[in-house]
N, C-alpha and C positions, 0 to 999 in steps of 0.2 A: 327882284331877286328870285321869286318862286318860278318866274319864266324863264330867268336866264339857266336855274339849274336843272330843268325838267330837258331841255335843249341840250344841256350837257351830258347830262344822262345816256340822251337819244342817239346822240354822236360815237359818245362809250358803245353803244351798244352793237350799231353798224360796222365802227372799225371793229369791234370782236369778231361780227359775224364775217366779216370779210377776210379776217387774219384764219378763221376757221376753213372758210369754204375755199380759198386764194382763187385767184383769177382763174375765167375758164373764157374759151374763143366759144361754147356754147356746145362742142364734141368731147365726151372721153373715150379717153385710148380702151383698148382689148384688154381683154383681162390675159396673160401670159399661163404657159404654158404648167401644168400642175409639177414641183419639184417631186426629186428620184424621194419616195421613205427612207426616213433613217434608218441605221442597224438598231432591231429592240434589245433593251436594255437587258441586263442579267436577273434574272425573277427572283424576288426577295424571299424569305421563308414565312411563312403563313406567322402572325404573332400568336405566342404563346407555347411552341412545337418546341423552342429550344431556351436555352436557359446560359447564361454566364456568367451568373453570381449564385453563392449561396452561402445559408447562412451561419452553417458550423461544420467545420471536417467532416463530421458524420454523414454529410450531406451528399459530399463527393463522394463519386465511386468510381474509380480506374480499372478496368478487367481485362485480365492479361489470357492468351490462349496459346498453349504451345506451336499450334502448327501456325502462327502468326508470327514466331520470332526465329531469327537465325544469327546464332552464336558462337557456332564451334566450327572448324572446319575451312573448307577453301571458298565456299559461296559466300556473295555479297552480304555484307550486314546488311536486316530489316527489320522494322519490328512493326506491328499492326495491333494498336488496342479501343478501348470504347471506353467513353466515360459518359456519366448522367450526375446529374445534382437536380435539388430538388428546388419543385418552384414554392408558390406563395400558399399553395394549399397542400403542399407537403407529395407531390407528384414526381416522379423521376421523368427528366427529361433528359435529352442529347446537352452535352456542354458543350459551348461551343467557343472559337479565340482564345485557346491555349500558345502562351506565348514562352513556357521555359518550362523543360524538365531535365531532369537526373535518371540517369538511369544505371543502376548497382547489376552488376553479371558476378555469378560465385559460380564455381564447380565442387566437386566433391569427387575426391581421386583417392587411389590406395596410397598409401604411403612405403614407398620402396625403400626406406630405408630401414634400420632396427634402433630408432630414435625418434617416441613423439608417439602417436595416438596414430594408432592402425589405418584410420581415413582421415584425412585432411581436407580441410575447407583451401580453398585457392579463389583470391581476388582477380577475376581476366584483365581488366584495367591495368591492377599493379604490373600483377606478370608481365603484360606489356611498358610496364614502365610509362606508366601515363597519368596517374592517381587511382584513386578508388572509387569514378566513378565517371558518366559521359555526359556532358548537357546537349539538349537537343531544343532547336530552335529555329523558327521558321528562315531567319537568313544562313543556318549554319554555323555562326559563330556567337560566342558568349562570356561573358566575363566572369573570372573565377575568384573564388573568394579571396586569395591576395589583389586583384584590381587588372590581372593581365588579357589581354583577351586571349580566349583559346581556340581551336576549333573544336565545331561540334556537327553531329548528326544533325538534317535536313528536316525537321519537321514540318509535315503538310494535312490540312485537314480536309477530308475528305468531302466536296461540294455538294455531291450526289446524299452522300449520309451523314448530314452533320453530327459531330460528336465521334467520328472515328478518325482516326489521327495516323498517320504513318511515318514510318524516321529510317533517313535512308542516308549514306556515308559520300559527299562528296566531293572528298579530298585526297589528296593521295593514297594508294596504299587502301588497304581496309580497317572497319572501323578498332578501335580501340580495345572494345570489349569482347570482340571476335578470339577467341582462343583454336589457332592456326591448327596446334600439334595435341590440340585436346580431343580426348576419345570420347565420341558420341553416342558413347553406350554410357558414359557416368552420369552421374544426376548436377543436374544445373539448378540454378536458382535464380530467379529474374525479380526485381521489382522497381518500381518506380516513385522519383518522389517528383511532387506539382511544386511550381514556384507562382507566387503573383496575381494568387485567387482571392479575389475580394466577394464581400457581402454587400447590401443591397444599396447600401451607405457610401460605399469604395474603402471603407477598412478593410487591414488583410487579414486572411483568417489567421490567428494567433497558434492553433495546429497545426505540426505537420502536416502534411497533405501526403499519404504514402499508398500505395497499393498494395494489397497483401501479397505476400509471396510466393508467386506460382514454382513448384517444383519440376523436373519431368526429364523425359529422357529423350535427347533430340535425336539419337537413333530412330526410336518407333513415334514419337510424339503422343507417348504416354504420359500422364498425370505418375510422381511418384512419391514416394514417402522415403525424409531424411533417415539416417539409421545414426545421426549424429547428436540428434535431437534429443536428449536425454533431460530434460526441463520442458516443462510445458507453459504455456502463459498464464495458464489459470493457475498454475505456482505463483507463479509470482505476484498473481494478482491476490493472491491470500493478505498478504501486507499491505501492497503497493495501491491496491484499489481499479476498478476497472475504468475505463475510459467511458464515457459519458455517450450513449446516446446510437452506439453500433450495437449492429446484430448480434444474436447470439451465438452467430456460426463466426463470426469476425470480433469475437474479444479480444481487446488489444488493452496493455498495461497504462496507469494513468500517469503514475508520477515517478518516474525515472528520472533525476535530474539531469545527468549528463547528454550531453548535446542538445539539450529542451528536446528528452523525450522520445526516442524512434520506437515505442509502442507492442513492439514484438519482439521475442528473442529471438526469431529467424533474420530481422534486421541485423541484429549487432554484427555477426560475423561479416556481414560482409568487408567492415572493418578492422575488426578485431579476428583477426586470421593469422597461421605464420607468417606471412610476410610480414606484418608489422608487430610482431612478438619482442624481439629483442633479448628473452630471456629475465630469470629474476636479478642477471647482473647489469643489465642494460646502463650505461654511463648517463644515457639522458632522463630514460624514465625512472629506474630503479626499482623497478615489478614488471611483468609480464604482461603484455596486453594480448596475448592471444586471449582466446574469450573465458577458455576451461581454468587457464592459471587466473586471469585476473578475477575473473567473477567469485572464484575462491579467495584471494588476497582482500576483495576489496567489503566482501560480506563478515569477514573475519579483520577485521581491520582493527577495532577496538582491542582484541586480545592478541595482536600478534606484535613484535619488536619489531615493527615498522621503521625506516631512515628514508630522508632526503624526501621526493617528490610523493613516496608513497606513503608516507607520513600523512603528510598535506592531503594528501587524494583520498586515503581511504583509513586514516589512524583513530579518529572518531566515530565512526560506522560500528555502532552495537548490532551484534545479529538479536532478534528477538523473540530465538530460539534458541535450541540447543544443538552445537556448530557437529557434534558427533549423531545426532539424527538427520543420515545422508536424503534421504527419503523426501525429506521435507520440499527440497527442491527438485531431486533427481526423480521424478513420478511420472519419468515414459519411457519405461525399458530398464535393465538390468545393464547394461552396455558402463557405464560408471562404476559396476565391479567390477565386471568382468574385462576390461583391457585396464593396464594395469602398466602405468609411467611413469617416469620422473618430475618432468611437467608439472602434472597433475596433481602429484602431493607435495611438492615442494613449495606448493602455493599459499600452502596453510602451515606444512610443516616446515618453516623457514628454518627452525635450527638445523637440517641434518645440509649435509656437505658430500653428495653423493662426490666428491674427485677428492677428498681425504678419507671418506666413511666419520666425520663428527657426526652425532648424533645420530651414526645408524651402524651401531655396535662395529664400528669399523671397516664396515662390512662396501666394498669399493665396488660396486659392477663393471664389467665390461660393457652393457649397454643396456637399454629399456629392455630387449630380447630377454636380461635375467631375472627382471623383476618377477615376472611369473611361475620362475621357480618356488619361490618363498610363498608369496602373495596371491597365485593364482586361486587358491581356495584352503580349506581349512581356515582355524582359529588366526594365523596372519591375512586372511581377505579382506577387502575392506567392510565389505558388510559386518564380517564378526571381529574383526579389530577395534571398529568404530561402536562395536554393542547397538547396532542399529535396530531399533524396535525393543530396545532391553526395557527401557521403560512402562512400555505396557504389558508387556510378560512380568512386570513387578508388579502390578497396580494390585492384585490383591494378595497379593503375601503377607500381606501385615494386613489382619482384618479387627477392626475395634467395635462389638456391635453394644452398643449401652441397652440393658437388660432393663434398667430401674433406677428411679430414683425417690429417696424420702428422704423426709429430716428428720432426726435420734431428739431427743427431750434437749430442752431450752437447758443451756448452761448457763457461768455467771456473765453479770456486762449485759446482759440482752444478747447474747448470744449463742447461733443455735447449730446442731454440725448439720450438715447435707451427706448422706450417702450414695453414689453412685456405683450399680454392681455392673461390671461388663462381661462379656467373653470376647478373651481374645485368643487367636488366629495367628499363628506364625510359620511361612513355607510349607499350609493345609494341613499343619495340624496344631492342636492346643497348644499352647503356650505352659510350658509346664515352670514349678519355682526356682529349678538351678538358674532355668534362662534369663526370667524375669529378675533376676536376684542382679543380675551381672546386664540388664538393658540398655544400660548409658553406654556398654560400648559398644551398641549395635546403633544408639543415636546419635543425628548429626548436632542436635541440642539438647543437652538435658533437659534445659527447661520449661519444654512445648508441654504441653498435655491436652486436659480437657476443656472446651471451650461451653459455657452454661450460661443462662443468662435469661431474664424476664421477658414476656412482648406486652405489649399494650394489648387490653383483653380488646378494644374497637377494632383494631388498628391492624394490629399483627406485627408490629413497628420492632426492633430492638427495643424496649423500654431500656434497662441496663444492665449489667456485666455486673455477674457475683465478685467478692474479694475486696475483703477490710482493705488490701492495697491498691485499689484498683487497678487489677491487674485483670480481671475478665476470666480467671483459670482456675481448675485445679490441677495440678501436678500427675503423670500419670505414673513417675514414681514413686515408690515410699506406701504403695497400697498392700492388702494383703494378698497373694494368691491361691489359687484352691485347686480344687481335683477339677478339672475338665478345661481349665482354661479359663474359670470364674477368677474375677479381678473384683475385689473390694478397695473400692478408694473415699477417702472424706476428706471435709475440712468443715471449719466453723466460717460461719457469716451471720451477719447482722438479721436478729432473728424476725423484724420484721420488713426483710427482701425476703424470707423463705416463704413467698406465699401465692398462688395466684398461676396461672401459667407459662411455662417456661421452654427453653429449648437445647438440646444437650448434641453433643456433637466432640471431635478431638482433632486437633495437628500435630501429630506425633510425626516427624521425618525422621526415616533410617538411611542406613546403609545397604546395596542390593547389587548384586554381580551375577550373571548368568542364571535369569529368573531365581534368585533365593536371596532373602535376606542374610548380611553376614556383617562380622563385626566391621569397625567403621577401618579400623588398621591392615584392611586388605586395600590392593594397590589398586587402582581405576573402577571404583565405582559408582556407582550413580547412588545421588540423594533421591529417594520416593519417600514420596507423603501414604502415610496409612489409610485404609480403605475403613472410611466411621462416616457410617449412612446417620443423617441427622433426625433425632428421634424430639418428641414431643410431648409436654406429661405434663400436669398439674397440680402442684403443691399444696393444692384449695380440697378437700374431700368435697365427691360428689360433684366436681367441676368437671367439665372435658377439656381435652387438650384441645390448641390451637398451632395453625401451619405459620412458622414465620412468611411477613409480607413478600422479600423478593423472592421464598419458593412457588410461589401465586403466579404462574403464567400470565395469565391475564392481567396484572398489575406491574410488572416489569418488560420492562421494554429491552434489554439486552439479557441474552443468554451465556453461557461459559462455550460454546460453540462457536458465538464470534469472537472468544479471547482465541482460543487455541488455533482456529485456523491461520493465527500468528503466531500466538506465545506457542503451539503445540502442547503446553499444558498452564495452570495456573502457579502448577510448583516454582516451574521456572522464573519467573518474573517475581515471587515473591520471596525468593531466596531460600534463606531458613526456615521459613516457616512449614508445613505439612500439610498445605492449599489445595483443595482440587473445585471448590466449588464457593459459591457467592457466599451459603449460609454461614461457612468461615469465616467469609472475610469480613462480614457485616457483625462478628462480635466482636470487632475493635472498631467496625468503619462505619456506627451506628451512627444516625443522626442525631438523637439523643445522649449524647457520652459527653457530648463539650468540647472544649477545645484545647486542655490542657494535661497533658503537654500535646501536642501540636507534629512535634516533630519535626515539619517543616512548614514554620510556620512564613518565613520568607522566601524571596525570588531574587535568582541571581542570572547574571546573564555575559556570556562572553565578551568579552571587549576588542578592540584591535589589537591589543598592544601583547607583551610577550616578555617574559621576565629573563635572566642571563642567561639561564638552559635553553631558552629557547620554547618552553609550555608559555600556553594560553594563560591571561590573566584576567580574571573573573570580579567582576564589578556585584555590587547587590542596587537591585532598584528600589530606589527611597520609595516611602509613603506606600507601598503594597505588598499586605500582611493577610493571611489567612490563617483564622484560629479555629480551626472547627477539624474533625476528621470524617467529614461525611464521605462515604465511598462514591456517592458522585461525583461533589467536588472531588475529592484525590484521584479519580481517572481522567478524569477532563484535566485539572493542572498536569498532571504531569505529560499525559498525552500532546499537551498546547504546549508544553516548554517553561513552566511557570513553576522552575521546583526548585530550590536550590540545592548549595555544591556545585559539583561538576557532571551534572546528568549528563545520561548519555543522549537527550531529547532536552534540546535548550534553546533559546534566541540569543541571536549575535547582536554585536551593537547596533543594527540599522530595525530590529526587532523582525528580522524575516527567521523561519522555525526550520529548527537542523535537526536529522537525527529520526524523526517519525516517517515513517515509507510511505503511508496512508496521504490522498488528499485531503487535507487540512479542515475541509470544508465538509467531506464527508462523513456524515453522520451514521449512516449504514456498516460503514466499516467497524463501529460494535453494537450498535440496535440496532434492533429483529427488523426485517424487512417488511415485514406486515402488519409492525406496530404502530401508534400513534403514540407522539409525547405529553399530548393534551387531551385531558376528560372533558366530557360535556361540559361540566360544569366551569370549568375554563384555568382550575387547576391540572397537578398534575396525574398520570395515570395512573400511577403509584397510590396517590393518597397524600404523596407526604404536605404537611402543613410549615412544617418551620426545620430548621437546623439549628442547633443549640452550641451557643459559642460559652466562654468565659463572661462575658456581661449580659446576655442576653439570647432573644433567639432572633431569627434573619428570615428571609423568605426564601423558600429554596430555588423557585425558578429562577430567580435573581441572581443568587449564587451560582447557579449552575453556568449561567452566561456568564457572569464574571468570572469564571476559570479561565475562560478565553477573552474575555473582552472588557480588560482591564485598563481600558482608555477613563478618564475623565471624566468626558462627556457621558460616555455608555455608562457609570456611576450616576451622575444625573440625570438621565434621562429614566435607569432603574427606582432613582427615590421619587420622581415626577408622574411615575404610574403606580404608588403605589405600595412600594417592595420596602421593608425593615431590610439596612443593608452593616455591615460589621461595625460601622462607626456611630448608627445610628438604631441599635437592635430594638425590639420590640420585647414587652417584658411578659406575653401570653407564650405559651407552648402553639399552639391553636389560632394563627395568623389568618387574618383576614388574606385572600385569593389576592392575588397582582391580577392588574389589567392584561398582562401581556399577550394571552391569549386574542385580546381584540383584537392585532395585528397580526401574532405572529402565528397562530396554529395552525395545524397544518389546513389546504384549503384557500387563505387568507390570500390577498394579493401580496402580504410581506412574509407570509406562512414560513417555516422551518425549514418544509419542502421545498419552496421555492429559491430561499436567500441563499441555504445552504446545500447548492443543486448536484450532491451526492457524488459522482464520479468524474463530473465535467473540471475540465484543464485547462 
């Protein structure tokens, strides 16, 4: 057996070598003759030179240059631009396999008629009757957002320069956006949006993808500036928030809801133009879409007698400001006073009926050309119609400056009075007794006054609010007045709260009409809060005074500068009251005051449904209660939509949040930009230790996240590090630190900073 298979083996091995080598007569042929080289291939780009994904809008960047585009006129459409995104180490490189763009053409022309705003935006697109806008793509044709295919502009990318792109018309006729009989002395406006750019993953980027808007004059192929542009972005970014992550020469808006977002006001018009205005009587829309009427309709939406679609579109939109401070948005150019239309104010002012004259004393024009007889300046302009700026020409008319305070000898009960002496200030000069005598009808509440009240001597904290009622006040009627403007006022309180250091301050709101205060029964005035610098004293002899904590820079992380660059002041948003600054509102919104009453102590939330008038019907969500009035908690709830009633900032039934302009995530939009919300020690910067409810006290970080994050889990997961929470309060003033800080402070891999990534959309 071992011979027959060593044999077999051998035999394998021969016929291999034979099937290898095959028969040969003992000569091989010539070797033939060398073949012609092929054609060399196309040379690839070196790796790393160009780039095709990236990985947030901010990344991309499309650059438009006038003498690259032709739009007006009898010559061929073209247009020539450069894009880069960035690679893995944050480099700009050429982009390359761009496979679909948009591209928006606007002009800005006079307006020849005596109807409408002196210069008008015009869509080239529409004027051609073609849409509002041209896709460009490397076969020339592209599907449109109903499904149809269209034709489109040639896009080619340049082989020689990767990342330059050119788009040329190869269809009949010329391109779409080409405006034939437009003068190429007016100013144009070009930009571009990207379709189909993914990140490193192949997700798409969830941004727009838009180019800023080059302006310029295809005459000279000048760079130019709109004269239309009367809003700026960084208006709008006062509320809105800024987009995440672009230059500071490219601020673009963050959270605009409609259409997800096109980032710039120089975007909207190219939509929002006469062409598709329709007027405020419009059958389909029922508001104006040109940009100057809607953008008024739809900011003012909450106070106007809205119907039908415009209702719906813009009937809940709180402005969260004041709708007669034009300025607030209008902050590039005078141009919103000085041309003066129908349009424009019939946007806000729906009642008047310029083709009967209702609401406007009868008074019928023959066209916008008459408006400016009336309106063009003087007390009807809109600047002084509107009292624009009247509010800070009031801010100190009414000055309250607290002189002193002591306590008068112990009466009976344990009870002892308090004295506070002032001088007050009224349109710069003393306040004399006839006036004082007769005050309530120069206020919008009688029963604001003085706001007084203990701190913790550690601490600096509100400790609590003077008033057997707790009520937090003294009244700053009913005092004595004297020669110069001295104001004596008292009351009794419990004589052993009169002791130790305190903090004195007032909310007096008046009535106030072209810089001066005046009684409250003159017609369109404005409520201002009194000008009462917060002063500091000590009840204890031989003690010094101390500074309440959120006057403490360094211990507070938001200022009243990031309220106003929304609210424009604090008056406004807290109605009645005579608010200008935090140490007010912390003598009700103490974290030590408790929780009762509460106020608001539940959360309600929209539903789908809709009762026989046709209003929304409002649900309350079981089992989440808040009893506490800490001024964290209360600007965080109401800010997140966790308030009830029918706020004007709420959640709908699917719990996504209506009504705050700000991204939701953005925390900067009221704390300071250069503050931190976490101390070393892994509390907060502040200090505070606890919030004091009705049973107990809570921990505040805890609290503070549950204003917004009022899930379940985020409940347990707060009692699982740590946190005394409303159901389970802790019975110290002086709570033991939450863990929270281990994850989440700034720095962390789950940091504040990081989770909640400020402007980004």
């Amino acid at each position: 057996m071992m011979r027959t298979h060593k044999k077999s083996l051998l035999a394998m091995a021969l016929i291999t070598a034979i099937g290898l080598t095959g028969c040969s007569d003992g000569d091989d042929g010539k070797d033939g003759a060398p073949g012609e080289p092929g054609i060399p291939g196309t040379p690839g780009n070196p790796a790393g030179i160009t780039v095709d994904t990236v990985g947030s809008a901010a990344d991309f960047v499309l650059t438009l240059a006038p003498a690259d585009i032709v739009v007006v006129g009898s010559d061929d459409f073209s247009i020539k631009f450069m894009v880069t995104g960035k690679d893995s180490k944050g480099e700009d490189k050429p982009f390359t396999g761009l496979e679909k763009v948009a591209l928006y053409v606007m002009n800005q022309a006079a307006n020849s008629t005596d109807t409408g705003a002196p210069i008008l935006w015009e869509n080239n697109a529409l004027a051609n009757e073609f849409g509002s806008s041209m896709y460009c793509t490397p076969t020339g044709k592209a599907t449109a957002r109903g499904g149809a295919e269209v034709d489109a502009c040639t896009l080619v990318e340049d082989e020689a320069n990767p990342g330059t792109y050119m788009g040329t018309w190869e269809h009949d006729g010329n391109a779409p956006v080409v405006l034939a009989d437009g003068d190429a002395n007016d100013l144009f406006r070009v930009m571009v949006r990207t379709y189909d750019v993914v990140d490193s993953t192949g997700t798409g980027i969830s941004d727009k993808l838009l180019s800023t808007p080059v302006d310029f004059i295809p005459a000279t192929g000048e760079l130019a500036i709109s004269q239309k542009d009367s809003v700026s972005n960084a208006a709008c970014i006062k509320c809105h928030s800024q987009l995440d992550g672009y230059a500071v020469t490219d601020i673009r808006i963050a959270n605009i809801g409609a259409h997800h977002n096109y980032q710039k006001v120089e975007n909207c018009v190219a939509c929002h133009n006469p062409a598709y205005a329709g007027g405020e009587a419009d059958p389909e829309k029922g508001w104006n879409a040109n940009w100057n009427a809607m953008i008024h309709t739809l900011h003012a939406g909450h106070h106007l007698d809205l119907e039908g679609e415009a209702k719906e579109e813009f009937g809940e939109i709180g402005f969260p400001s004041e709708l007669n401070e034009c300025t607030t948005c209008h902050d590039n150019g005078t141009q919103w006073n000085d041309n003066v239309y129908a349009e424009a104010c019939v946007s806000c002012h729906t009642e008047v009926n310029f083709e009967t004259g209702e609401g406007h004393l009868g008074i019928v024009p023959e066209s916008d050309a008459a408006c400016s007889g009336c309106h063009g300046a003087g007390s009807l302009s809109p600047v002084e119609a509107h009292k624009v700026g009247g509010r800070d020409e009031l801010a100190d008319k009414f000055v309250i400056d607290i002189q002193s305070t002591e306590v008068a000898a112990a009466v009976t009960d344990g009870m002892s009075t308090l004295v506070v002496t002032s001088k007050v200030m009224m349109n710069g000069v003393a306040l004399d007794a006839t006036t004082y005598a007769a005050i309530t009808d120069y206020m919008t509440n009688s029963g604001r006054g003085f706001l007084i009240g203990a701190l913790d001597a550690d601490t600096g904290a509100v400790a609590h609010g003077y008033g057997a009622d707790g009520s937090f006040k003294m009244g700053f009627t009913g005092g004595v007045m004297g020669a110069g403007g001295i104001l004596v006022n008292q009351a009794e309180f419990a004589t052993d709260l009169l002791a130790g250091p305190i903090y004195a301050t007032a909310e007096v709101q008046l009535c106030g009409i072209d810089a001066e205060i005046v009684e409250c029964s003159n017609s369109n005035t404005i409520a201002v809060a009194n000008q009462a610098e917060t002063k500091y004293f000590n009840l204890t002899a031989d003690e010094a005074p101390i500074e309440m904590r959120i006057a403490d820079a360094d211990r507070t992380t938001v200022n009243e500068a990031k309220c106003n660059a929304c609210h424009g002041n604090l008056t406004y948003p807290k109605g009645s009251h005579g608010t200008t600054e935090f140490t007010q509102c912390r003598a009700c919104h103490s974290e030590n005051l408790g929780g009762s009453p509460s106020y608001h102590p539940i959360v309600t939330y929209k539903t789908d449904e809709v009762d026989a008038d046709g209003n929304a019907i409002w649900g309350e969500v079981e089992g989440l209660n808040f009893a506490n009035r800490d001024l964290v908690t209360v600007a965080h709830r109401f800010h997140s939509g966790h308030w009830d009633g029918e706020p004007a900032v709420y959640r709908d039934a699917d719990g996504n949040l209506n009504g705050y302009p700000a991204v939701e995530t953005n925390c900067q939009a009221c704390h300071k930009d250069d503050s931190t919300l976490f101390a070393a020690d892994g509390g907060l910067t502040s200090g505070k230790r606890s919030v004091e409810t009705d049973t107990g006290f809570i921990s505040p970080i805890a609290e503070a996240c549950r204003s917004c994050h009022v899930e379940a889990s985020a409940l347990a997961h707060f009692k699982s590090n740590g946190a005394y929470v409303q159901d389970e309060p802790g019975s110290i003033k002086n709570l033991p630190i939450e863990s929270c800080s281990t994850c989440h402070a700034e720095g962390k891999t789950y940091g504040v900073d990081v989770m909640h990534m400020g402007g980004a959309h």
